[in-house]
DSSP file (Angstrom, degrees, kcal/mol; ACC not computed):
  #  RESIDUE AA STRUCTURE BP1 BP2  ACC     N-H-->O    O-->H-N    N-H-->O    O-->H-N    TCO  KAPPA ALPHA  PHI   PSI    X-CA   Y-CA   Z-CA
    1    1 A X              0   0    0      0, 0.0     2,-0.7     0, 0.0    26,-0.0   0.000 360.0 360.0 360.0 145.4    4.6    8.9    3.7
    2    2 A X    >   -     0   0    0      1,-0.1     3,-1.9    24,-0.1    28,-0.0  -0.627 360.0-132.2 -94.1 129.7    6.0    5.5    4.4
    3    3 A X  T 3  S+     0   0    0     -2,-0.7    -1,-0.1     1,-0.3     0, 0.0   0.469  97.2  67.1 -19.1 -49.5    8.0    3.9    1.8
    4    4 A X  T 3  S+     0   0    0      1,-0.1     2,-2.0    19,-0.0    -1,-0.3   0.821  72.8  95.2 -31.8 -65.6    6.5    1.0    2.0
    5    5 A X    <   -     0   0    0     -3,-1.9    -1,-0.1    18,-0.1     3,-0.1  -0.369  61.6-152.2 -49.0  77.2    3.4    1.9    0.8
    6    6 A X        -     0   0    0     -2,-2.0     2,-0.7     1,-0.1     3,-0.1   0.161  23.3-113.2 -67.3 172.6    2.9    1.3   -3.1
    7    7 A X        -     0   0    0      1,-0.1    -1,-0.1     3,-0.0    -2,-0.0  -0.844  34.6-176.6-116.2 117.8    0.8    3.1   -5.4
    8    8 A X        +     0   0    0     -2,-0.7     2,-0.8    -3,-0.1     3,-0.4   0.699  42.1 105.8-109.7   4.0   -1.9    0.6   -6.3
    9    9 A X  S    S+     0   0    0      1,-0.2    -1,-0.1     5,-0.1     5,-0.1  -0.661  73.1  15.3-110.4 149.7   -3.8    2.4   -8.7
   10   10 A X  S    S+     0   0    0     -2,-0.8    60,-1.7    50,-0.1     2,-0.2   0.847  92.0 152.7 103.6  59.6   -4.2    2.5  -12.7
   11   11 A X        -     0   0    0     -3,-0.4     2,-0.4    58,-0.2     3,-0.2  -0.448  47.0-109.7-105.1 170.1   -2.4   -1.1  -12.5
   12   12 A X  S    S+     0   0    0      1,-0.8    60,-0.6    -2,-0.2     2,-0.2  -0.769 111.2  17.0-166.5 122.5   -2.7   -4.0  -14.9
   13   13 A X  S    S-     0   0    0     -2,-0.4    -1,-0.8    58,-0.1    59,-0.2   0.787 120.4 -99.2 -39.1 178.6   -4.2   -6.5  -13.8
   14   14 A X        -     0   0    0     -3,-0.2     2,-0.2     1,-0.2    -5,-0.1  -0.231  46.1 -84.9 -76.6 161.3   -5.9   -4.2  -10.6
   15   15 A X        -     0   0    0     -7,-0.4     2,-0.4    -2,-0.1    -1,-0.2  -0.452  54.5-133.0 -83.4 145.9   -4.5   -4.3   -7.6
   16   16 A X    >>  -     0   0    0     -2,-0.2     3,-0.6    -3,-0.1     4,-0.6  -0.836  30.8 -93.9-111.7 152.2   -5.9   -7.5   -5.3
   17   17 A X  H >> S+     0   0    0     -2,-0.4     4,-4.4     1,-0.2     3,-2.4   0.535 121.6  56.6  -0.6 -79.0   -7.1   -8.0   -1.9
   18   18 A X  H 3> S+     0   0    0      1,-0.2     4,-0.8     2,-0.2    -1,-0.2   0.749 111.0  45.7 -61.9 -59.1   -3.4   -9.0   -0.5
   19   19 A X  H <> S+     0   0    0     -3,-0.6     4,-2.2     2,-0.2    -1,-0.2   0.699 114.1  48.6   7.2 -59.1   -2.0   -5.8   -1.9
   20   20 A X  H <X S+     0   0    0     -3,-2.4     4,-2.0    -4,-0.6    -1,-0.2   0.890 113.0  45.3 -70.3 -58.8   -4.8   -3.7   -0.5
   21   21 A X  H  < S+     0   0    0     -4,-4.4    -2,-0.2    -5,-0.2    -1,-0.2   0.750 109.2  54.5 -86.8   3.9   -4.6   -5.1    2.6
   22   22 A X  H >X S+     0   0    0     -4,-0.8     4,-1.0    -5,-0.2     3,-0.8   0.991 108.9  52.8 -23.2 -84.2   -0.7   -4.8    2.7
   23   23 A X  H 3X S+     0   0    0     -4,-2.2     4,-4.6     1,-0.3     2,-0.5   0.787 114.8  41.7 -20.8 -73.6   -1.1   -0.9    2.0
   24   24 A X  H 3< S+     0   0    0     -4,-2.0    -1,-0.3     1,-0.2    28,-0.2   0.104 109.7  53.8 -90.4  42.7   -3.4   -0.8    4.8
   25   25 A X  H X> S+     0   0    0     -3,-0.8     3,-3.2    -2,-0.5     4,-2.3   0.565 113.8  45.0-110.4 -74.0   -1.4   -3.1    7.4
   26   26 A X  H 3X S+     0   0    0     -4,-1.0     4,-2.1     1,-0.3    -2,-0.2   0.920 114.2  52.9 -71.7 -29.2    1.9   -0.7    6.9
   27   27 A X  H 3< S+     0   0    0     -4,-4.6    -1,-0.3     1,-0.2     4,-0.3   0.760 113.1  41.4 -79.4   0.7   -0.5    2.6    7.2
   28   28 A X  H <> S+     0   0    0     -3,-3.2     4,-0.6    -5,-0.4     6,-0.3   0.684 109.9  59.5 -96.8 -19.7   -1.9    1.5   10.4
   29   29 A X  H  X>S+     0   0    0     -4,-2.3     4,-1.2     1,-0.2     5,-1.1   0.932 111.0  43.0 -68.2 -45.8    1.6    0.4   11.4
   30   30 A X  H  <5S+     0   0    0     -4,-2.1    -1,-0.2     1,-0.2    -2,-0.1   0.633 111.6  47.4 -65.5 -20.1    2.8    3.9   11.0
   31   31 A X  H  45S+     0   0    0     -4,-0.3    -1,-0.2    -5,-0.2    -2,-0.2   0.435 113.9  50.2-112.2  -1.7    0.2    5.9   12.5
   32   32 A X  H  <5S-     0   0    0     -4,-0.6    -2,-0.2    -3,-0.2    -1,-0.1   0.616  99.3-131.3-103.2   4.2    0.1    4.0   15.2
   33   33 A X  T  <5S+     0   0    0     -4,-1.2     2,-0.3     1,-0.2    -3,-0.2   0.474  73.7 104.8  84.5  23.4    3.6    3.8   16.0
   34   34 A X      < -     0   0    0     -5,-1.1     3,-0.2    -6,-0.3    -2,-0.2  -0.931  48.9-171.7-120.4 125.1    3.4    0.0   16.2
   35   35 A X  S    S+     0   0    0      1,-0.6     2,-0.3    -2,-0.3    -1,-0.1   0.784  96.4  13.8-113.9 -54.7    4.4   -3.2   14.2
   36   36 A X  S    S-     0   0    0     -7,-0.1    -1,-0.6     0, 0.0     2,-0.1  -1.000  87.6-138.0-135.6 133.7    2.5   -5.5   16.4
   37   37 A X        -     0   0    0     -2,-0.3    -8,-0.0    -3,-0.2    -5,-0.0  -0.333  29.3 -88.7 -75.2 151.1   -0.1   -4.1   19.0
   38   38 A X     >  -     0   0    0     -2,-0.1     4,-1.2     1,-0.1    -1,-0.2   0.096  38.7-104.8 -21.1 162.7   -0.6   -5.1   22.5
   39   39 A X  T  4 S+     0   0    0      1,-0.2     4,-0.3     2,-0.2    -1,-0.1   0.526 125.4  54.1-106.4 -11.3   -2.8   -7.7   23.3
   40   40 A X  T  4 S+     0   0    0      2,-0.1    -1,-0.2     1,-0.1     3,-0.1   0.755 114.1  35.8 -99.5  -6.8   -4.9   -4.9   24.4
   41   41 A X  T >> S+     0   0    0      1,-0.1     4,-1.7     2,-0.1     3,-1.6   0.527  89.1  96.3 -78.2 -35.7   -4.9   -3.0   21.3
   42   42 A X  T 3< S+     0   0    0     -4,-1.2     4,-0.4     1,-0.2    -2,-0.1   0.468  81.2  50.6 -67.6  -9.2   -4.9   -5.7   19.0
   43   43 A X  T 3> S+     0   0    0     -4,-0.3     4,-1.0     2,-0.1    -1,-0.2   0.714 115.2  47.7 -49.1 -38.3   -8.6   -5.8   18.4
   44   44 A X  H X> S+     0   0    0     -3,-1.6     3,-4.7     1,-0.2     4,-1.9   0.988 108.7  55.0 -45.5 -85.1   -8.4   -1.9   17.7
   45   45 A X  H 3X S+     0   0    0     -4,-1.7     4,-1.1     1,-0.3    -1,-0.2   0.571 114.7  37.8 -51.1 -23.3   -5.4   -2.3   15.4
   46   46 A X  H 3> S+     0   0    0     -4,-0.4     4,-1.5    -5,-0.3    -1,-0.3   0.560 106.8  57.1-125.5  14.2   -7.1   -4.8   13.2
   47   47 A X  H <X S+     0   0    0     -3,-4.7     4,-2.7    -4,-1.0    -2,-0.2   0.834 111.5  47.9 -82.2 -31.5  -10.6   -3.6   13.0
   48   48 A X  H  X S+     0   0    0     -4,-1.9     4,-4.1     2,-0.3     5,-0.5   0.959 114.3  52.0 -80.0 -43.9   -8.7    0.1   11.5
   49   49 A X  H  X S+     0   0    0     -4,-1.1     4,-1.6     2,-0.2     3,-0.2   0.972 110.5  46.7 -55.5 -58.8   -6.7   -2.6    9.1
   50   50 A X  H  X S+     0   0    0     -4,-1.5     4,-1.0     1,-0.2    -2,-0.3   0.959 116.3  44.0 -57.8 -41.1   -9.9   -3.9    8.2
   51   51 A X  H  X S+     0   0    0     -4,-2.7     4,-1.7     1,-0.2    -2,-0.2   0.785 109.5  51.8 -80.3 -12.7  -11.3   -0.4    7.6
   52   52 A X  H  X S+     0   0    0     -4,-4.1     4,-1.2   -28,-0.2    -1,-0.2   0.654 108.7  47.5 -90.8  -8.2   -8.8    1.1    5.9
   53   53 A X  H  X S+     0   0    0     -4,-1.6     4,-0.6    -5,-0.5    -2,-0.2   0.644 108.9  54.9-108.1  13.9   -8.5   -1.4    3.5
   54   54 A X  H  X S+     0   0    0     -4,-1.0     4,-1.7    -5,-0.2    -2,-0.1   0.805 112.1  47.6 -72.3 -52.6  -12.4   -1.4    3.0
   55   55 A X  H  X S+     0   0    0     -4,-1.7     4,-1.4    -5,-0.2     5,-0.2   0.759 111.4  55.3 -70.1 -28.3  -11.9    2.6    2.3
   56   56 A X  H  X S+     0   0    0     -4,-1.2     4,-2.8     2,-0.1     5,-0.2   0.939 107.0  43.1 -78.2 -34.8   -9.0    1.7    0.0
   57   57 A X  H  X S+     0   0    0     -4,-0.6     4,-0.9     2,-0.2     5,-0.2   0.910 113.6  54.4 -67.9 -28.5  -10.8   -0.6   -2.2
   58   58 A X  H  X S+     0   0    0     -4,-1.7     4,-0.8     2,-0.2     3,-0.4   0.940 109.5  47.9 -35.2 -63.0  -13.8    1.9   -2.3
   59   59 A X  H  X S+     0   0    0     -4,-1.4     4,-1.1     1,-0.3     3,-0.2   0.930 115.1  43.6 -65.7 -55.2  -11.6    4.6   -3.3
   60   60 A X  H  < S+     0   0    0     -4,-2.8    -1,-0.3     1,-0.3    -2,-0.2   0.648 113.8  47.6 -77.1  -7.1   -9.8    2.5   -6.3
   61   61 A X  H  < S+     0   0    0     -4,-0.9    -1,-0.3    -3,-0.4    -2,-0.2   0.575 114.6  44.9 -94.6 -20.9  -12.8    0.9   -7.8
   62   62 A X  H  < S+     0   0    0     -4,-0.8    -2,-0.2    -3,-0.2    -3,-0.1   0.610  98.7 103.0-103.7   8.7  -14.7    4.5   -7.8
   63   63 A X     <  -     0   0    0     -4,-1.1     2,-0.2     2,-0.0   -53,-0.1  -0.612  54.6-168.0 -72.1 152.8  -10.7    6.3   -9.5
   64   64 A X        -     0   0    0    -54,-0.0     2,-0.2     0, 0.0     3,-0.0  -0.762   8.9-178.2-137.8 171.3  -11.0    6.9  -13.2
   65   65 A X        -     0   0    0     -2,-0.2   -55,-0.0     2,-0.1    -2,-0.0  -0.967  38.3-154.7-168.7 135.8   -8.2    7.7  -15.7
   66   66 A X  S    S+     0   0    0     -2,-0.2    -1,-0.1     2,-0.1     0, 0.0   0.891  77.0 101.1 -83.4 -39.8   -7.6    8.5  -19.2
   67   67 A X  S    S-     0   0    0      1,-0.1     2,-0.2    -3,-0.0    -2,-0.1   0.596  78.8-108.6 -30.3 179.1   -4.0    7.1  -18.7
   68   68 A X        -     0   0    0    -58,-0.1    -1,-0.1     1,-0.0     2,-0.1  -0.759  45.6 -72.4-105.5-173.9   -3.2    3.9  -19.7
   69   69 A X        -     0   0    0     -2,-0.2   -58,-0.2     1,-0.1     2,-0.2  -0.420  47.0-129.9 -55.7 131.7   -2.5    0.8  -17.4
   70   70 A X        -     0   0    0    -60,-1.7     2,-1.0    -2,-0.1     3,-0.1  -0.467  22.6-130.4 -47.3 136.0    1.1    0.9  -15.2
   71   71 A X    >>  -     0   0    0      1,-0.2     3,-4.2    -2,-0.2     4,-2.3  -0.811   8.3-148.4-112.9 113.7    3.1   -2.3  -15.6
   72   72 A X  H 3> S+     0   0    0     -2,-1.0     4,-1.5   -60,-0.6     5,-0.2   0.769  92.1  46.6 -42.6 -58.1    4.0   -3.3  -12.8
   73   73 A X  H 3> S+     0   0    0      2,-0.3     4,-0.8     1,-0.2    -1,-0.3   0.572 114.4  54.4 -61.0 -13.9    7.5   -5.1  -13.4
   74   74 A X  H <> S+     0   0    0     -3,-4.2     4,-1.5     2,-0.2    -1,-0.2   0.813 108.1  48.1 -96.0 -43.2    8.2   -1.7  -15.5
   75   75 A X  H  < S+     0   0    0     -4,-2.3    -2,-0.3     1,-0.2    -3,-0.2   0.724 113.8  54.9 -71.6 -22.8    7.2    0.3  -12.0
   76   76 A X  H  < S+     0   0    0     -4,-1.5    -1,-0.2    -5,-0.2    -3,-0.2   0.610  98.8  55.5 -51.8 -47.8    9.7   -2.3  -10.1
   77   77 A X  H  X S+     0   0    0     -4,-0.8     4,-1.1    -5,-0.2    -2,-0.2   0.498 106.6  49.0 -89.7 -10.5   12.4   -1.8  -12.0
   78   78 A X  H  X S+     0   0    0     -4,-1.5     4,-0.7     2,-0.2    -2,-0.2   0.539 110.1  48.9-108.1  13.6   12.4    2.0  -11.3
   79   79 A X  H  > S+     0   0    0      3,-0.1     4,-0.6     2,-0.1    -2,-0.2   0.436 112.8  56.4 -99.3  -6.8   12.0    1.6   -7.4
   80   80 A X  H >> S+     0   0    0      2,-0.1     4,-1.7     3,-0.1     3,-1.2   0.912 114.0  37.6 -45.6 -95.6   15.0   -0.9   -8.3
   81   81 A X  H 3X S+     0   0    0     -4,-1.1     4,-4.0     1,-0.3     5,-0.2   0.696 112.5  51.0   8.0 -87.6   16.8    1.9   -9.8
   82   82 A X  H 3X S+     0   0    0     -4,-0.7     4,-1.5     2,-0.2    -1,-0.3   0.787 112.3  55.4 -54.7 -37.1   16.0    4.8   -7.5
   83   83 A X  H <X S+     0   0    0     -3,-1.2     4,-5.1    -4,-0.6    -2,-0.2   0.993 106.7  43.4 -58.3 -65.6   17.1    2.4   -4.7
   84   84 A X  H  < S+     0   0    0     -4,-1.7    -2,-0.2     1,-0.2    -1,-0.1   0.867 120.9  46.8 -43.4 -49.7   20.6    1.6   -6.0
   85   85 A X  H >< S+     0   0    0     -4,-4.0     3,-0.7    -5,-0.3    -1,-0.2   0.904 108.8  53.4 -50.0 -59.3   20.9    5.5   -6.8
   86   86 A X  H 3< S+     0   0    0     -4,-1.5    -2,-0.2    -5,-0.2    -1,-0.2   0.962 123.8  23.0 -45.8 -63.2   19.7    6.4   -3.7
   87   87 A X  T 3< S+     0   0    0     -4,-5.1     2,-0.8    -5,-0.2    -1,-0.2   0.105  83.5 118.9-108.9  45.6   22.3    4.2   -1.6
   88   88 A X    <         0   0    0     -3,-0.7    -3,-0.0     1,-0.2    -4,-0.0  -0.874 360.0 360.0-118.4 107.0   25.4    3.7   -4.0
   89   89 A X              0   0    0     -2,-0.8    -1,-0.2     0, 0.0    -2,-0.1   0.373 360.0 360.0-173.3 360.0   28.2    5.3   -2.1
């Protein structure tokens, strides 16, 4: 899965629009092998960025959870972490 890609649900506050439509910018960038399309693609490339982040907000407004809320700054500082661990050599 690309790296990029954050987990936006069970958040506090919820995740909003520019988040969501991050998410589904870098998953269309990856499955389409592309960062920026062609000029002949690019209508393609950003109607599927508009529909996948139509099908992600669908999907996180109809999750439920007993958890509690994530804090974000808490969830920040342990992809901090895991980064620094990860490349500390």
């Amino acid at each position: 899965m690309c790296r990029n890609i954050r987990q936006l649900h069970n958040f506090e506050p919820p995740a909003n629009e520019e988040e969501v439509d991050d998410a589904a910018l870098q998953f269309v960038r990856k499955i389409s092998g592309s960062n920026k399309p062609s000029q002949a693609n690019a209508e393609a490339f950003d109607r599927a960025v508009t529909e996948v982040a139509a099908s992600t907000r669908k999907l996180l407004d109809s999750l439920v959870t007993n958890a509690p809320p994530k804090n974000r700054e808490e969830e920040a500082a342990k992809r901090r972490a895991k980064y620094e661990e990860r490349f500390a050599a």
